[in-house]
C-alpha positions as a Markdown table, in Angstrom:
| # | Residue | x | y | z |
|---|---|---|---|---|
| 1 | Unk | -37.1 | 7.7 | -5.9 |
| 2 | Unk | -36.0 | 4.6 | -8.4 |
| 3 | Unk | -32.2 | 4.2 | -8.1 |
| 4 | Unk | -30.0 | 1.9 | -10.2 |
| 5 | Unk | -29.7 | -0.6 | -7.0 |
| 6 | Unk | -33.7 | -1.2 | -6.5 |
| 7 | Unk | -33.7 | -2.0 | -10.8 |
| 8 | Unk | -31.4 | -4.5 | -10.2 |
| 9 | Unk | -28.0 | -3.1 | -11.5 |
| 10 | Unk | -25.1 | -2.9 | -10.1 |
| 11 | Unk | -25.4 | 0.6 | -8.4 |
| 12 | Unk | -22.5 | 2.8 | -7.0 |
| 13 | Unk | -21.3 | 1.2 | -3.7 |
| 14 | Unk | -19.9 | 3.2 | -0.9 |
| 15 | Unk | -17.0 | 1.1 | 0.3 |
| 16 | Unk | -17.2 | -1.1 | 3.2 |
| 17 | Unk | -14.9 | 0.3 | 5.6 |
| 18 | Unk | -16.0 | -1.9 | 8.4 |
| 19 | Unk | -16.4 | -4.8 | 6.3 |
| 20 | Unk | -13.3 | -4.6 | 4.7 |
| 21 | Unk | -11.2 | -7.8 | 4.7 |
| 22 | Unk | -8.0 | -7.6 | 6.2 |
| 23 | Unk | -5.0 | -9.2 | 5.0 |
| 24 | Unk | -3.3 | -12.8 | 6.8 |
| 25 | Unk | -1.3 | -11.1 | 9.9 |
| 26 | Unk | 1.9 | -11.7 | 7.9 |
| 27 | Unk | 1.2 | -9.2 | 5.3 |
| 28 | Unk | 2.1 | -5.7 | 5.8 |
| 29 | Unk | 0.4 | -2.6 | 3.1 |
| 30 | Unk | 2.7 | -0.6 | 1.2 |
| 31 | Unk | 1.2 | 0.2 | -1.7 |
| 32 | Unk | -2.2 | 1.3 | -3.0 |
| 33 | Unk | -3.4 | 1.9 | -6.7 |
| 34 | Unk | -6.9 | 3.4 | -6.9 |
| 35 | Unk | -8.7 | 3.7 | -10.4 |
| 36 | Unk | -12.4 | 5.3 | -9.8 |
| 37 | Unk | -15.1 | 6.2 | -12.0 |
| 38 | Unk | -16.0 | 9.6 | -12.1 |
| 39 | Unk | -19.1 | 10.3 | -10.3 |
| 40 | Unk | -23.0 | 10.8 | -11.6 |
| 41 | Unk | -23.2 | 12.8 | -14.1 |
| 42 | Unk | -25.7 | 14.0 | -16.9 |
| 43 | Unk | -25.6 | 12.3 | -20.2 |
| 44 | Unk | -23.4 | 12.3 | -22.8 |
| 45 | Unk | -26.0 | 13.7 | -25.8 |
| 46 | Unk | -29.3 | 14.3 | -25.7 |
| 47 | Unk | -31.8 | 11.7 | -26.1 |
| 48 | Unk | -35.0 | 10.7 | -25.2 |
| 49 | Unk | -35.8 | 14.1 | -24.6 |
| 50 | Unk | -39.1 | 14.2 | -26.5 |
| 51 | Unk | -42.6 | 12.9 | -25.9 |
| 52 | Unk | -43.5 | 10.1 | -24.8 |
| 53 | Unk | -40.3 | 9.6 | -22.3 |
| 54 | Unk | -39.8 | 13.0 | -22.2 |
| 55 | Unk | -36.7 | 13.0 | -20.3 |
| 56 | Unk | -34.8 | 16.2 | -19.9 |
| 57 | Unk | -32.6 | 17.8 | -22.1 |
| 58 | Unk | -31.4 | 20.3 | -19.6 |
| 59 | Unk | -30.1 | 18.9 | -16.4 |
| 60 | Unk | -30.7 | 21.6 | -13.3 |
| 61 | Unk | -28.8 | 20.0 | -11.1 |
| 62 | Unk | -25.2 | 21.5 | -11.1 |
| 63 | Unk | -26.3 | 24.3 | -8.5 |
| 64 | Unk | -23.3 | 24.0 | -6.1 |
| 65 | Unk | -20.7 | 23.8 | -8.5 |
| 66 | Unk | -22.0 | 27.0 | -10.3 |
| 67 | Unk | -20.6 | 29.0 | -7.4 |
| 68 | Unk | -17.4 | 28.8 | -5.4 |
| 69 | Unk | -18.6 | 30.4 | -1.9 |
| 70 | Unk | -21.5 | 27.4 | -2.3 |
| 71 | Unk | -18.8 | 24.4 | -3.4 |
| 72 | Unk | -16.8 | 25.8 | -0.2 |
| 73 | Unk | -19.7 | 25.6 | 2.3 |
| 74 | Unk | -21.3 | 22.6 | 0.9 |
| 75 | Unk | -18.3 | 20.8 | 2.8 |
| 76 | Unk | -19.1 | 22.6 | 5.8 |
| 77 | Unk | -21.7 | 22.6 | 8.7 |
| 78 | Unk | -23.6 | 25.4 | 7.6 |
| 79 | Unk | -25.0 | 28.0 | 10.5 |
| 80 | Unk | -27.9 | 29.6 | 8.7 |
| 81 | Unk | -28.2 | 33.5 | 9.0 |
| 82 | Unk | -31.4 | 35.6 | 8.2 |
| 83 | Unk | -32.2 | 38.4 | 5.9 |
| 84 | Unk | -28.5 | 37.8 | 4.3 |
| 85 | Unk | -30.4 | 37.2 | 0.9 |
| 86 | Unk | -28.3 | 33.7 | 0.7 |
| 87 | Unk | -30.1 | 30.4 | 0.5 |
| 88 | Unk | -28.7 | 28.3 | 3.3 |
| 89 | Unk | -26.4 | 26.4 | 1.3 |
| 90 | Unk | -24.9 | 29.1 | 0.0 |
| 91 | Unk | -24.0 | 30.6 | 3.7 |
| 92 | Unk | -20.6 | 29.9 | 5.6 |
| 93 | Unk | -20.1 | 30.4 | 8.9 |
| 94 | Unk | -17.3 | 33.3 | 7.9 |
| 95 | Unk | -19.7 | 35.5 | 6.6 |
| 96 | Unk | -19.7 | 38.1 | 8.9 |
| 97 | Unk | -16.0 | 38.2 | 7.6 |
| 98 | Unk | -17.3 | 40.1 | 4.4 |
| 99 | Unk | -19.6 | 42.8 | 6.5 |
| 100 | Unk | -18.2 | 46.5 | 6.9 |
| 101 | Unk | -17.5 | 48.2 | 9.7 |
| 102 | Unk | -21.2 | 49.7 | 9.3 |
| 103 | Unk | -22.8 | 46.0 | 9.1 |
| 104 | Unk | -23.7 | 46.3 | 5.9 |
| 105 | Unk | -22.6 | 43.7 | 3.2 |
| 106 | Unk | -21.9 | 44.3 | -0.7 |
| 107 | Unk | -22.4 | 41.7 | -3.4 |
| 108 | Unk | -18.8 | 41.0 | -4.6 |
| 109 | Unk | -16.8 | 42.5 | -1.6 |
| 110 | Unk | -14.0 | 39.4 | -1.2 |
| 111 | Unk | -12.2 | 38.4 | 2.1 |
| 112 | Unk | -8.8 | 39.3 | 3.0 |
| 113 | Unk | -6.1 | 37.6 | 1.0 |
| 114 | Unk | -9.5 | 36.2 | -1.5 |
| 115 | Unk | -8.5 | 35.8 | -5.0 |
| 116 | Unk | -10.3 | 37.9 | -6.9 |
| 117 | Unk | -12.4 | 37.8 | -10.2 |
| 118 | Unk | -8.9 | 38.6 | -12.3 |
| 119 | Unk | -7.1 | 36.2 | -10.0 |
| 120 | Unk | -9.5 | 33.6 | -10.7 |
| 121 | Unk | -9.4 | 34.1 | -14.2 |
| 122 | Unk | -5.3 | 34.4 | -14.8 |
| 123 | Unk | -4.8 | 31.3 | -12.8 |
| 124 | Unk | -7.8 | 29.2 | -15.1 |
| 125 | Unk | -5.4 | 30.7 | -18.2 |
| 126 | Unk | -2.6 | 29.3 | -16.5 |
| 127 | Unk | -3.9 | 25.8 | -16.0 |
| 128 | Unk | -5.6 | 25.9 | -19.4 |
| 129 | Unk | -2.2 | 27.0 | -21.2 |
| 130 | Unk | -0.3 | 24.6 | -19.1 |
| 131 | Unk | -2.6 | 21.8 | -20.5 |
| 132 | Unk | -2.1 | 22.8 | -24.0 |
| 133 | Unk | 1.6 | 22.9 | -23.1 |
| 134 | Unk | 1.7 | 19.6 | -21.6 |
| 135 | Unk | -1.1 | 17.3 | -22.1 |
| 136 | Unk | -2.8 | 18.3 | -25.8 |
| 137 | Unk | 0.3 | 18.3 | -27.1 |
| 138 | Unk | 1.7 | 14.9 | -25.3 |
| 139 | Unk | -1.7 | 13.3 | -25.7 |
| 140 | Unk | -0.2 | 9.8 | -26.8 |
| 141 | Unk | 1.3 | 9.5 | -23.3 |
| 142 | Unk | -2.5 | 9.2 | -22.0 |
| 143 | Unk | -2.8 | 5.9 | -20.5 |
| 144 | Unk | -6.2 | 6.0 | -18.1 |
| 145 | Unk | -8.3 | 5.2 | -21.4 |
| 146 | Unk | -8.0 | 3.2 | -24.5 |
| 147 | Unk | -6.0 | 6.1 | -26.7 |
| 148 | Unk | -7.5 | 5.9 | -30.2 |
| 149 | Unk | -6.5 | 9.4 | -30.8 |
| 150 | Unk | -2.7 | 8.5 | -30.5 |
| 151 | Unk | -2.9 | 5.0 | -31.8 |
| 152 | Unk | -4.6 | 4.5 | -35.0 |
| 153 | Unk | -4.3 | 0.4 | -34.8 |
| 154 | Unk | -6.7 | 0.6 | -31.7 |
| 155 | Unk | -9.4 | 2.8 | -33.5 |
| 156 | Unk | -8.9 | 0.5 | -36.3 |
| 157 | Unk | -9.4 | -2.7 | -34.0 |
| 158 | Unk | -12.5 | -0.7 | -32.1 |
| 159 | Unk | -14.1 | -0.4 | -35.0 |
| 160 | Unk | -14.1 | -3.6 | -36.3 |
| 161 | Unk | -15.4 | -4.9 | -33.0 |
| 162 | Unk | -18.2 | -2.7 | -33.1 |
| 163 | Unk | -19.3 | -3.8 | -36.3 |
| 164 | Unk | -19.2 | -7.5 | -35.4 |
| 165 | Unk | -20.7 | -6.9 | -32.5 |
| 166 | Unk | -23.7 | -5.0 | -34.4 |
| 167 | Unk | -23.9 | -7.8 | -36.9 |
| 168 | Unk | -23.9 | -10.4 | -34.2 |
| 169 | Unk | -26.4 | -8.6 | -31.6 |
| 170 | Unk | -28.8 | -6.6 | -34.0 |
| 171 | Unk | -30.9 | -9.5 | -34.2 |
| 172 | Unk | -31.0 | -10.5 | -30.6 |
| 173 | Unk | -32.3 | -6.9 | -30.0 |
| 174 | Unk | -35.3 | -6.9 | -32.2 |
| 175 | Unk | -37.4 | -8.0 | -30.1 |
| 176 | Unk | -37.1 | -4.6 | -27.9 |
| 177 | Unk | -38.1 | -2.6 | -30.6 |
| 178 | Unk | -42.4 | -2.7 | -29.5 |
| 179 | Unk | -41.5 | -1.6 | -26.5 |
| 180 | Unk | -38.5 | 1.2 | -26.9 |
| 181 | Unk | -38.5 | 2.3 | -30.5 |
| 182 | Unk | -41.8 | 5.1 | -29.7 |
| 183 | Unk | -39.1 | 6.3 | -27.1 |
| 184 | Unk | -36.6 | 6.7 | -29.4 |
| 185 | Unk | -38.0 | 8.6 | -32.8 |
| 186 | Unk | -39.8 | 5.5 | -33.9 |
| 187 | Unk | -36.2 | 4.0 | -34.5 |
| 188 | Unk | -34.8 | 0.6 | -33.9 |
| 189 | Unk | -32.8 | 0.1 | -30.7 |
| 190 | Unk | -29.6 | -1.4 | -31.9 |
| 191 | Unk | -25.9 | -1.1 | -31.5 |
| 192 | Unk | -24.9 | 0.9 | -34.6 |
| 193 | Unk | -28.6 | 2.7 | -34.3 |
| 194 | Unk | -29.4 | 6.3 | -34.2 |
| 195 | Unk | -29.6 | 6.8 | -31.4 |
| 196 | Unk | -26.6 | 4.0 | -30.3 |
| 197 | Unk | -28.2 | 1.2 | -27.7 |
| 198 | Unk | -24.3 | 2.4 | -25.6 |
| 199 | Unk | -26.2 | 5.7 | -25.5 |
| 200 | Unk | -29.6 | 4.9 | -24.9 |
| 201 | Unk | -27.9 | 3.0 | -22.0 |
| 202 | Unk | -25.8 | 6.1 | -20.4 |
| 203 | Unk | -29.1 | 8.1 | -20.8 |
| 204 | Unk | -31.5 | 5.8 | -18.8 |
| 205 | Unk | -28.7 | 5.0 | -16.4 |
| 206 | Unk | -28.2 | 8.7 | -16.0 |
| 207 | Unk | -31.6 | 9.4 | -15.2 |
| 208 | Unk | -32.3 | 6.7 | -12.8 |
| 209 | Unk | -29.1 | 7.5 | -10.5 |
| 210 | Unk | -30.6 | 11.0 | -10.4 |
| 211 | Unk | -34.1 | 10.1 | -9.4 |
| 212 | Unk | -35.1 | 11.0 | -12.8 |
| 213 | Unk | -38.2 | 9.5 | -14.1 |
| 214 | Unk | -37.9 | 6.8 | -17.3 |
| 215 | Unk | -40.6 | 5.1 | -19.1 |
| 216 | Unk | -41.7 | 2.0 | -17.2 |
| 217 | Unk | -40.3 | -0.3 | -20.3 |
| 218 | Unk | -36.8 | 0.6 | -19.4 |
| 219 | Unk | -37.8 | -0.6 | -15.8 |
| 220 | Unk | -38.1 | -4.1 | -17.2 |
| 221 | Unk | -34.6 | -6.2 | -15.9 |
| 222 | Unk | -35.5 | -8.2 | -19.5 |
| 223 | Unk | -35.2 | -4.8 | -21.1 |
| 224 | Unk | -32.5 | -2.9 | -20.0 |
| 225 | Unk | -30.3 | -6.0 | -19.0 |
| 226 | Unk | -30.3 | -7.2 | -22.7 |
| 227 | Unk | -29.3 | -3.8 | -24.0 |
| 228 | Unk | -26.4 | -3.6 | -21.5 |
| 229 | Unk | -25.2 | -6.8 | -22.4 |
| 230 | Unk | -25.3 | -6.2 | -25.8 |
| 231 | Unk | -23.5 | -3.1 | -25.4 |
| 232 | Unk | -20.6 | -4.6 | -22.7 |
| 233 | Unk | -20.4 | -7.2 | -25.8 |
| 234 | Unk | -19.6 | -4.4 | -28.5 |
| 235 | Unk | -17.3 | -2.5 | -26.1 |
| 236 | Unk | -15.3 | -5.5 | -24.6 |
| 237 | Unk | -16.0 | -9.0 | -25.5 |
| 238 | Unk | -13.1 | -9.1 | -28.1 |
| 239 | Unk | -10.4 | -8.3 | -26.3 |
| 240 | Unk | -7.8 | -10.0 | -28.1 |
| 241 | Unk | -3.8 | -10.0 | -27.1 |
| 242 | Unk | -3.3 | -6.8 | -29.4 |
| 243 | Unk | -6.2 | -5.1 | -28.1 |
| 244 | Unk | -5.2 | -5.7 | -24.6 |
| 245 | Unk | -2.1 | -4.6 | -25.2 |
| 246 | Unk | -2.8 | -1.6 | -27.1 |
| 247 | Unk | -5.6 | -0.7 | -24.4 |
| 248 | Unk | -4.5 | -1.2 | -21.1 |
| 249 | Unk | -0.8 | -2.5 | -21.2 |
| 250 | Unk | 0.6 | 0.9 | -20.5 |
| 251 | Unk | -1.8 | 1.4 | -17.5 |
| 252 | Unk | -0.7 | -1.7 | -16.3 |
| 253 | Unk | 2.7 | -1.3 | -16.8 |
| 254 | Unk | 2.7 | 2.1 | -15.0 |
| 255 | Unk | 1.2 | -0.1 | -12.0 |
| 256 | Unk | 3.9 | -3.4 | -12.0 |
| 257 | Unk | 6.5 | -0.7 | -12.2 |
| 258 | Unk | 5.3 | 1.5 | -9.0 |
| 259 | Unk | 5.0 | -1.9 | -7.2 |
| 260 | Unk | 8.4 | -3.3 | -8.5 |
| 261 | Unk | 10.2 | -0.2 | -7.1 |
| 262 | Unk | 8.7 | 0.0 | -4.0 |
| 263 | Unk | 9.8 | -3.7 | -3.3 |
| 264 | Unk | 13.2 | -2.8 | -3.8 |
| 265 | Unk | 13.6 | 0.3 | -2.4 |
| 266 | Unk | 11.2 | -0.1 | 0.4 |
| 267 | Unk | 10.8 | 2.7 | 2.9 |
| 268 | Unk | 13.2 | 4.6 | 0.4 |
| 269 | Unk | 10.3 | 4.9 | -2.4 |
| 270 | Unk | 7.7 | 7.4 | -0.5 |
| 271 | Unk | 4.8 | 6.3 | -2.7 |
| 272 | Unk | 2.2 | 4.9 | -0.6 |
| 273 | Unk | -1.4 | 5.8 | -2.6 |
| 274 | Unk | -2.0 | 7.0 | -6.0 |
| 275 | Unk | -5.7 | 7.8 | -6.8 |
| 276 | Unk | -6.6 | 8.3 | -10.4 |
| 277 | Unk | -9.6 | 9.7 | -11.6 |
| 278 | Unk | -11.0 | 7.7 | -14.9 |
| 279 | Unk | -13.5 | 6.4 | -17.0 |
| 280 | Unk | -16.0 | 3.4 | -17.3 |
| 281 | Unk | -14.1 | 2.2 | -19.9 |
| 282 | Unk | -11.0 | 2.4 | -17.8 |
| 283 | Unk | -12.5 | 0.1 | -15.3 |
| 284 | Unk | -14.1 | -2.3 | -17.8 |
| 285 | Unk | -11.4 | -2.4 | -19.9 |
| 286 | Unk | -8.6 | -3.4 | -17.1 |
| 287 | Unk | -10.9 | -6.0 | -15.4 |
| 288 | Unk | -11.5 | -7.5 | -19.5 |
| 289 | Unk | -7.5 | -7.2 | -19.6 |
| 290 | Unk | -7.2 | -9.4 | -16.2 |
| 291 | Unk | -9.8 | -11.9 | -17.0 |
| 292 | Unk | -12.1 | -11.2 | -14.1 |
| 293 | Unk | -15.1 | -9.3 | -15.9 |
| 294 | Unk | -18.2 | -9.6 | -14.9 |
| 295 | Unk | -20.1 | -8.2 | -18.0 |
| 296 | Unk | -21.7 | -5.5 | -16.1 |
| 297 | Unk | -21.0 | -1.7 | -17.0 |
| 298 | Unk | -19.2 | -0.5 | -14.4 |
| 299 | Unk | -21.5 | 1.9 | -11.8 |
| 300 | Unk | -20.5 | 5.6 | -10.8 |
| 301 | Unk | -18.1 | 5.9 | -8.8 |
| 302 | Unk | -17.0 | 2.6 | -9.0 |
| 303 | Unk | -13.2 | 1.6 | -8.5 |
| 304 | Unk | -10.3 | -1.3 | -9.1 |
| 305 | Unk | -7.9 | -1.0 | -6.7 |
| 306 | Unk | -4.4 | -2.7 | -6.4 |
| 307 | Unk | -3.0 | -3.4 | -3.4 |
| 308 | Unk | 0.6 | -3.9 | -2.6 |
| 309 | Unk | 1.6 | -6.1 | 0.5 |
| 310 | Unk | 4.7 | -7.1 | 1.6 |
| 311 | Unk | 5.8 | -10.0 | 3.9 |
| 312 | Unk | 6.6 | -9.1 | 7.4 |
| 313 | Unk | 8.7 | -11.9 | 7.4 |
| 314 | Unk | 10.7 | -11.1 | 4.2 |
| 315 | Unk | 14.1 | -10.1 | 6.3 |
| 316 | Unk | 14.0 | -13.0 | 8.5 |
| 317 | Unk | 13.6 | -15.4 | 6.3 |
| 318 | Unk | 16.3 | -15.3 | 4.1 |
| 319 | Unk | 17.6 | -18.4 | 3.1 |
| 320 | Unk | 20.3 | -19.9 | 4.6 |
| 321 | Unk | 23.7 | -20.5 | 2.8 |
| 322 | Unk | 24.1 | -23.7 | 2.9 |
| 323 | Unk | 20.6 | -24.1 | 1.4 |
| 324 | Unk | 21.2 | -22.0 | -1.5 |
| 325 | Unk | 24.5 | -23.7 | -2.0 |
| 326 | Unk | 22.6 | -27.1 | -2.2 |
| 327 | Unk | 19.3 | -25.9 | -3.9 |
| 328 | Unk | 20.1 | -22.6 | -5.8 |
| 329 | Unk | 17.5 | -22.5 | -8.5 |
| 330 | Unk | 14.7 | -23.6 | -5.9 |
| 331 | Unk | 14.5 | -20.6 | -3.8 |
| 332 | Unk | 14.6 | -16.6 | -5.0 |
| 333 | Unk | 15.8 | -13.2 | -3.4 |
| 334 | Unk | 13.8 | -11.3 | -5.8 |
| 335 | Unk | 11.7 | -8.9 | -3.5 |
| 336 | Unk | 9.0 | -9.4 | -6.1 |
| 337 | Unk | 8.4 | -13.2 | -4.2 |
| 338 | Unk | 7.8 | -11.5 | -1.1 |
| 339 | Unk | 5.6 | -9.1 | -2.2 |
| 340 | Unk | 1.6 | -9.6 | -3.3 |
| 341 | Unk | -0.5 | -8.1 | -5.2 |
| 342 | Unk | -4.4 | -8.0 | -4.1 |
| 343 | Unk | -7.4 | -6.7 | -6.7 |
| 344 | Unk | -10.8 | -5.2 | -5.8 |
| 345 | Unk | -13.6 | -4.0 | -7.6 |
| 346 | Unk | -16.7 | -3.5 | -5.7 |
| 347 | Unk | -16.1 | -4.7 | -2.4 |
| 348 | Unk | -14.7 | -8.0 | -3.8 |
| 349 | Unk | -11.5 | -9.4 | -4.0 |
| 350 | Unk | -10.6 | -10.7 | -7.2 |
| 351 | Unk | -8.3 | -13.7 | -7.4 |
| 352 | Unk | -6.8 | -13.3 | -11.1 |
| 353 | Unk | -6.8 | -16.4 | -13.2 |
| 354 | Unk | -3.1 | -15.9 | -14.5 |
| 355 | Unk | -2.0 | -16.4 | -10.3 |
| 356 | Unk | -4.2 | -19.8 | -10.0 |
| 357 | Unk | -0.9 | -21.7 | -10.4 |
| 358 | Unk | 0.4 | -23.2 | -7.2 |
| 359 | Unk | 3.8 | -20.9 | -5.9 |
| 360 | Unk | 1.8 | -17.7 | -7.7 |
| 361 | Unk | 0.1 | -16.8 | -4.8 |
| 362 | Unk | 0.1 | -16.8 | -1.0 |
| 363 | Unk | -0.7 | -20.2 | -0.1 |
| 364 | Unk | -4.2 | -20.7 | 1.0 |
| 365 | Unk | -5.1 | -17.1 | -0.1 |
| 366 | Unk | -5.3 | -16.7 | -3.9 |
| 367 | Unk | -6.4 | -13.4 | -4.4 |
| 368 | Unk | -2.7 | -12.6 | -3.3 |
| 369 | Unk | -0.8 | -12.5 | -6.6 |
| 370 | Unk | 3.0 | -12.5 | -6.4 |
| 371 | Unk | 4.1 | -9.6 | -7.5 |
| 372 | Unk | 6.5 | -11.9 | -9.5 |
| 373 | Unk | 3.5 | -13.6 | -11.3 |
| 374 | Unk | 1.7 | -10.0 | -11.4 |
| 375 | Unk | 4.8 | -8.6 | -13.3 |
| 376 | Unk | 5.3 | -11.6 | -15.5 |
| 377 | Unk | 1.8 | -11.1 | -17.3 |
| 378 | Unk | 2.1 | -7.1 | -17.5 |
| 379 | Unk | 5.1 | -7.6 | -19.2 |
| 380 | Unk | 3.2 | -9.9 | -22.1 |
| 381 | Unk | 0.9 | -6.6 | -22.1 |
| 382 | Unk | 3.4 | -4.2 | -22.4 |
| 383 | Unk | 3.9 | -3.1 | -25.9 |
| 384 | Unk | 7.5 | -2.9 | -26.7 |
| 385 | Unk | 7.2 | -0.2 | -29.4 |
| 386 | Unk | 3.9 | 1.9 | -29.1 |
| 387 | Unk | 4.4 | 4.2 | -32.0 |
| 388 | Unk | 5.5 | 1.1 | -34.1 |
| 389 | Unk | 2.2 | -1.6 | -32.9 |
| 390 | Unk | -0.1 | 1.6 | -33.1 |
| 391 | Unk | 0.7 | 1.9 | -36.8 |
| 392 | Unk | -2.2 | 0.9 | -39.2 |
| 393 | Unk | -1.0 | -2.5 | -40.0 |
| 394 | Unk | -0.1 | -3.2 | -36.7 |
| 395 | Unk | 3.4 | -4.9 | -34.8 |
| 396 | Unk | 5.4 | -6.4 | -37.8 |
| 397 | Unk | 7.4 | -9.7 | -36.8 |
């Protein structure tokens, strides 16, 4: 079974547990930030669905999540029971539970304290009108994602992109055409195409993390590597200030400001982890934002990760008075010097260029940002007025 790894792309990685990399001994966690790619999934729209790829336009493969007793026991170690008329993932230890007294069992009988079929359904009217009530109609406080519905400047921006992108890379795809277009409705593979080269990409990718057979051409790493790159360079190669601003600054903000409170408040501030479930275009965008892209498209369940750490020495080491009498603008008692900011993506640390600058960074160790440096660049991203920069015409000066 073909898999995104043995094509050469960057496939999702498990994380290294064992092989994580501990932080210098003088470095104590506080703080962790995770940002993860959904995992695989089918396609966005259909395409590619007729002959000669003939890829599938229904997906079968949601089984487990069709049924709650099977989404239950699929987390389970199963103990397989015959003649119950369940397939073995669907069975649970606790079935006997839902026998009667004469050993027979009835389709639909629940367990004690179960919630039933109205249960089930008042409480998914619950969460859907609680959504309505605070997220649909809030939806310009959505920060995991480039917000184009809420800020009309980004769309605008986007847009613009795209087509410069198209005009730019159009040409560089040509070539491609004798080998996709038949796949495709006889069409040309290009960015602003029918279908889009971002979603003839999500289609093959699909396919191939679920074992799916694709035509050998989009096998080819000269193939499918120049339509990814044209794509990354439609979705993220222009990330000007504004953009990056308008994008990701509030994400990032959200971030510096966990961080900054938990250096001062220490043990006070209980947040230790915060795992948020996003996009690819969450992860792509926030490594564009940070300078440390590396022009792939992010792989299922792939993840950035910030990591807070503060020094163990940070309370012994104050500085002593008759230092900061003769040297007072040379050392700090901000907690944010003390405290470091690590990124991963992948496995990989990721120094970030704007910490490269000697007294930015741990010493010896420069994928530990200060959270002073770390602060100092979110704040550049960090639009001042939202509503006001995500009008049309932009921040006035």
């Amino acid at each position: 079974m073909p898999t995104g790894k043995s094509l050469g792309w960057p496939g999702a990685l498990p994380l290294e547990v064992d092989g994580y990399p501990a932080a210098p001994p003088e470095l104590q966690l506080e703080q962790v930030h995770v940002y993860v790619r959904h995992g695989e999934r089918t396609p966005v729209g259909v395409r590619l669905a007729g002959p000669p790829a003939s890829l599938p336009e229904h997906w079968k493969m949601c089984h487990t999540a069709r049924r709650f007793r099977a989404a239950v026991a699929s987390t389970m170690e199963l103990n397989p029971q015959e003649g119950s008329g369940l397939s073995p993932e669907e069975q649970m230890p606790v079935r006997k539970v839902l026998e009667r007294g004469d050993g027979s069992v009835v389709v639909g009988d629940c367990l004690l304290g179960e919630l039933t079929d109205l249960g089930r359904q008042t409480t998914f009217e619950l969460g859907r009108d609680l959504r309505k009530l605070y997220v649909d109609s809030n939806g310009k406080d959505e920060n995991l994602f480039g917000n184009t519905l809420a800020c009309k400047r980004l769309e605008i921006l986007q847009i613009g992109f795209a087509q410069a992108a198209a005009s730019a890379w159009n040409r560089t795809l040509e070539p491609l055409d004798k080998k996709v277009s038949k796949y495709i409705g006889g069409n040309p593979i290009r960015l602003d195409g029918k279908p889009r080269a971002s979603g003839v990409l999500d289609t093959v990718r699909s396919a191939i993390a679920h074992g799916v057979p694709v035509p050998p051409e989009f096998k080819e790493k000269g193939v499918i590597e120049l339509i990814e790159k044209a794509v990354v360079q439609e979705w993220f190669a222009d990330r000007t200030e504004e953009v990056r601003r308008l994008g990701m600054g509030r994400l990032l903000s959200d971030v510096s400001e966990k961080m900054s409170s938990k250096a001062e408040k220490g043990a006070s501030d209980p947040m230790k982890i915060l795992i948020h479930s996003t996009h690819d275009t969450t992860l792509s965008g926030l490594l564009s934002t940070l300078d440390v892209y590396d022009d792939r498209w992010p792989a299922f369940t792939a993840a950035v990760t910030f990591e807070l750490f503060r020094g163990r020495d940070e309370e012994s080491s104050q500085t002593p008075l008759w230092q900061t009498v003769l040297a007072p603008f040379k050392q700090s008692n901000d907690p944010k010097e003390h405290h470091y900011v690590r990124t991963r993506y992948q496995n990989r640390n990721l120094p970030l260029p704007f910490c490269a600058e000697e007294g930015k960074h741990l010493p010896g160790s420069p994928e530990f940002c200060t959270l002073a440096a770390f602060a100092e660049r979110v704040k550049e991203l960090t639009p001042v007025d939202w509503e006001g920069e995500c009008a049309p015409a932009g921040r006035t000066k």
